[in-house]
C-alpha positions as CSV (number, residue, x, y, z in Angstrom):
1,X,234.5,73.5,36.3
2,X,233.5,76.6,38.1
3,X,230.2,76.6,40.4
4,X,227.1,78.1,38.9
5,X,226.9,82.0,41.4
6,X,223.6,80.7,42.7
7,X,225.2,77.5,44.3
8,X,226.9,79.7,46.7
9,X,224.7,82.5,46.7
10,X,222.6,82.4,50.3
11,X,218.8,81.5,50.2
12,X,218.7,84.2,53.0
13,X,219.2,86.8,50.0
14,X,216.9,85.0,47.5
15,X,214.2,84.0,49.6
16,X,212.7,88.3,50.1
17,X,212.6,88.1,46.5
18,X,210.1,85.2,46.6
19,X,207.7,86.6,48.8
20,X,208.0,89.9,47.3
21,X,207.2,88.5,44.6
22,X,204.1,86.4,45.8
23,X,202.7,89.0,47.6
24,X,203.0,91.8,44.8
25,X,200.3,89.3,43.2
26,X,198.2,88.8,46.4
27,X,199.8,85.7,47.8
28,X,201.3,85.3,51.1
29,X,204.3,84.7,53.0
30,X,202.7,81.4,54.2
31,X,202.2,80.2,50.8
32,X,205.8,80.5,50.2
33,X,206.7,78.8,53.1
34,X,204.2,76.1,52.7
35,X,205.6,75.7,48.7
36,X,209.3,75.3,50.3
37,X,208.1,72.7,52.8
38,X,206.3,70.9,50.7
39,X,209.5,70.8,47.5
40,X,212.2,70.2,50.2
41,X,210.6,68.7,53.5
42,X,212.2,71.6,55.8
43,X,209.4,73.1,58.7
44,X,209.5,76.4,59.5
45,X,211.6,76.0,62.2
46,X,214.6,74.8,60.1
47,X,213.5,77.1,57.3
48,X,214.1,79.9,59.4
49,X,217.2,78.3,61.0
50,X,218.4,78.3,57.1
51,X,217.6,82.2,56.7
52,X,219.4,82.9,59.9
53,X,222.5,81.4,59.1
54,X,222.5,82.1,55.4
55,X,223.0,79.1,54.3
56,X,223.9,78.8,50.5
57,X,221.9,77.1,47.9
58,X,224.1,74.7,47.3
59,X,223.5,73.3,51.2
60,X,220.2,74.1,51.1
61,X,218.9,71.6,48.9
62,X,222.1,69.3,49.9
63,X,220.7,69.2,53.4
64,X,216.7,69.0,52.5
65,X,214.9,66.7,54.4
66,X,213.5,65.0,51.7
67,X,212.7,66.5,47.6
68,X,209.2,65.7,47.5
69,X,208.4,62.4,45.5
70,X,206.5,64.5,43.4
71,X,209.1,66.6,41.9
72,X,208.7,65.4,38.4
73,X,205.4,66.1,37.9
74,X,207.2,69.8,38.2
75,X,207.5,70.6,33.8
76,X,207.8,73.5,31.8
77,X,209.9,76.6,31.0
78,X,211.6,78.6,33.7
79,X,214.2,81.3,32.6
80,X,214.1,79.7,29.2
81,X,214.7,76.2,30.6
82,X,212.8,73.3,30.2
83,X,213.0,72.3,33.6
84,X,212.9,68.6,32.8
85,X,215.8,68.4,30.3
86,X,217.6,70.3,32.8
87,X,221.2,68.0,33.4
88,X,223.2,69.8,36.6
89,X,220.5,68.2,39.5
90,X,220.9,71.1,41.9
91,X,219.9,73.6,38.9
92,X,216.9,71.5,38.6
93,X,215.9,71.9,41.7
94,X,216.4,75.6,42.2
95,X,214.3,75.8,39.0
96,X,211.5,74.0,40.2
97,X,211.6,76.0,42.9
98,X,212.1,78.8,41.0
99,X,209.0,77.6,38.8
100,X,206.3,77.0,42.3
101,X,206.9,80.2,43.0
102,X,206.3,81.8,39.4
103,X,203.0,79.5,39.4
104,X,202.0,81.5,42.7
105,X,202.5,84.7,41.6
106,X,200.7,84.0,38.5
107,X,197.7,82.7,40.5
108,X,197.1,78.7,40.7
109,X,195.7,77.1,43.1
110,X,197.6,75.6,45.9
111,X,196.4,72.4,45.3
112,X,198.2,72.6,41.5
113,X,201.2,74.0,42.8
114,X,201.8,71.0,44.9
115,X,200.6,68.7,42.3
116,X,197.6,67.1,44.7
């Protein structure tokens, strides 16, 4: 079976679109960052080591730290989705990232967002 194009696409050329996205609603770079850390467990130094050397998607979440112990507490519809029927485990993860940053843009708190 063939790779899903965002399993090798690099985070380097996703991650813009993210805080674009954020910020075109009055959000910040920093809450991106601080969504990333908290879903994958990477600081901001490896974060930007990641955006350096382009690292794919597919390594990305393959090398996180540690998925936050939270992660299912993460539900709902992304892209059509229900995030937790979703079967292919890196999807899942790409969509719950996919879905922290849609709940920033749309305006919840922090605290929500990281399920405290």
């Amino acid at each position: 079976m063939e790779k899903h194009r965002i399993y090798t696409t690099s985070f380097a050329s996703v991650y813009p679109h993210y805080v674009a996205k954020a910020e075109k609603k009055g959000r910040t770079k920093e809450e991106v960052d601080t969504i990333i850390s908290w879903l994958t467990g990477y600081n901001q130094q490896q974060l930007q080591k990641i955006i350096d050397n382009k690292t794919d998607f597919e390594t990305f979440f393959a090398e996180a730290p540690q998925l936050n112990q939270n992660v299912s507490k993460i539900t709902g519809v992304i892209c059509g989705y229900r995030i937790e029927d979703i079967e292919d485990k890196l999807m899942q993860k790409i969509r719950y990232l996919d879905k922290l940053i849609d709940e920033l843009a749309k305006g919840k708190a922090m605290e929500k967002i990281l399920r405290n």
